[in-house]
C-alpha positions as CSV (number, residue, x, y, z in Angstrom):
1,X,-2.1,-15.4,-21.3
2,X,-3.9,-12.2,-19.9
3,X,-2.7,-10.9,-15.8
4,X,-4.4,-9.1,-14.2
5,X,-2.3,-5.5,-13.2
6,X,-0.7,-5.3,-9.5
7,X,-3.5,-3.1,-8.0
8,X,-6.4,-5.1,-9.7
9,X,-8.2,-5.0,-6.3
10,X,-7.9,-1.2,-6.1
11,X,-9.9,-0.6,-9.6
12,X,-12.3,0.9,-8.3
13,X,-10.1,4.1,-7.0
14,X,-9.4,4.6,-10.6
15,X,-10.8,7.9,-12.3
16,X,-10.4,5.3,-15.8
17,X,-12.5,2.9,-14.0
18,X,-15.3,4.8,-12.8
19,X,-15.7,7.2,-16.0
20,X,-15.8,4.2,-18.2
21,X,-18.3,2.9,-15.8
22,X,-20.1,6.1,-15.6
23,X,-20.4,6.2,-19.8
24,X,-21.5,2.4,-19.6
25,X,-23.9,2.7,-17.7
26,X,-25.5,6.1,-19.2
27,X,-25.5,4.5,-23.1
28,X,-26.3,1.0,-21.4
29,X,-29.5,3.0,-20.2
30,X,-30.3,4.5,-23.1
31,X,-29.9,1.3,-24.9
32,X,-32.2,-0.5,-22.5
33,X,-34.6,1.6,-21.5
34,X,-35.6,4.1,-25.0
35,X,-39.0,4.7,-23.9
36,X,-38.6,5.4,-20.2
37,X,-35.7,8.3,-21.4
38,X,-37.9,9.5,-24.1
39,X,-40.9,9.8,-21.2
40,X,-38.4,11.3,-18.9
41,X,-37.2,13.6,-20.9
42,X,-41.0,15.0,-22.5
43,X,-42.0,15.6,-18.7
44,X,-39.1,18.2,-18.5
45,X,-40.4,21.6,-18.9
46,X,-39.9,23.3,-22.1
47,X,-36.6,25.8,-21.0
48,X,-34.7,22.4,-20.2
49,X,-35.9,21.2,-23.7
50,X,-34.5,24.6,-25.3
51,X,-31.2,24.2,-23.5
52,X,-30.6,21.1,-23.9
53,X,-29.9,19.3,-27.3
54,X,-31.8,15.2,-27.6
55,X,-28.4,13.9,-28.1
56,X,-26.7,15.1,-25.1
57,X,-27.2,12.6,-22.9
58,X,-26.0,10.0,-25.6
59,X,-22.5,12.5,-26.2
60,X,-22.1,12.9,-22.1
61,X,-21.9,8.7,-22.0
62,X,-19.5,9.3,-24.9
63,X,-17.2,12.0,-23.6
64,X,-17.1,9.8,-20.3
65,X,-15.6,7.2,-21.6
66,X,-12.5,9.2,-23.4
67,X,-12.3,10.7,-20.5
68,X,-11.3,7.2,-19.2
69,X,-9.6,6.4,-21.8
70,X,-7.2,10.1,-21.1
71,X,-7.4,9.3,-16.8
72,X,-5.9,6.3,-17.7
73,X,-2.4,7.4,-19.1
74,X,-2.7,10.1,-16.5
75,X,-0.7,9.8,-13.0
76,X,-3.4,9.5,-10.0
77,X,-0.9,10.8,-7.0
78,X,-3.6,10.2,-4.8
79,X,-3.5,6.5,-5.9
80,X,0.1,6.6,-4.7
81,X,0.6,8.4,-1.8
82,X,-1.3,7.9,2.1
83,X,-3.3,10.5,3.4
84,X,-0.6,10.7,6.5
85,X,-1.0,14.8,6.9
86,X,2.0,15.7,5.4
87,X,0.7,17.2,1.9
88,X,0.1,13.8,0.6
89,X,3.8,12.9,0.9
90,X,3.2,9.4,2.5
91,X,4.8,6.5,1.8
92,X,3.2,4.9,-1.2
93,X,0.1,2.9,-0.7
94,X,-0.5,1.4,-4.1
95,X,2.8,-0.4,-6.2
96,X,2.5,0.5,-10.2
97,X,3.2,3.2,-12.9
98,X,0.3,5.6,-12.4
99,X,-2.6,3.8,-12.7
């Protein structure tokens, strides 16, 4: 059977969580939504066109989620430690192994 991690209710403080959500929803938009990018991205003027390659909203969604994929294995101090004034040496706030 599947649990659910300690700090489940916290998710949302997680660098993982909200790249992952950020790349979701930027392909989920592409995905749903072809034309209105396509107009979007014709009404740009033509330096934005030259700078920019088509794909690179498409490889941004991509990068962002192995970027959560990397914050994940990565220890979030902040995560861990209260805001008390001290540097960030509190008393930990959130009970886990870096996530």
């Amino acid at each position: 059977m599947m649990k659910l991690i300690p700090e489940w209710r916290s998710c949302h403080r997680f660098w993982s969580v909200r790249l992952q959500a950020a790349g979701l929803g930027i392909l989920g938009v592409l995905q749903a939504f072809p034309e209105s990018v396509a107009h979007v991205w014709l009404i740009l003027p033509a330096e934005i066109h030259s700078a920019i390659p088509d794909a690179a909203l498409k490889w941004v969604g991509y990068t962002c989620l192995a970027a959560g994929i990397l914050a994940r294995i990565i220890r979030q101090d902040r995560l861990h430690t209260t805001d008390d004034g001290l540097g960030g040496e509190g008393k930990p706030s959130i009970p886990g192994n870096g996530r």
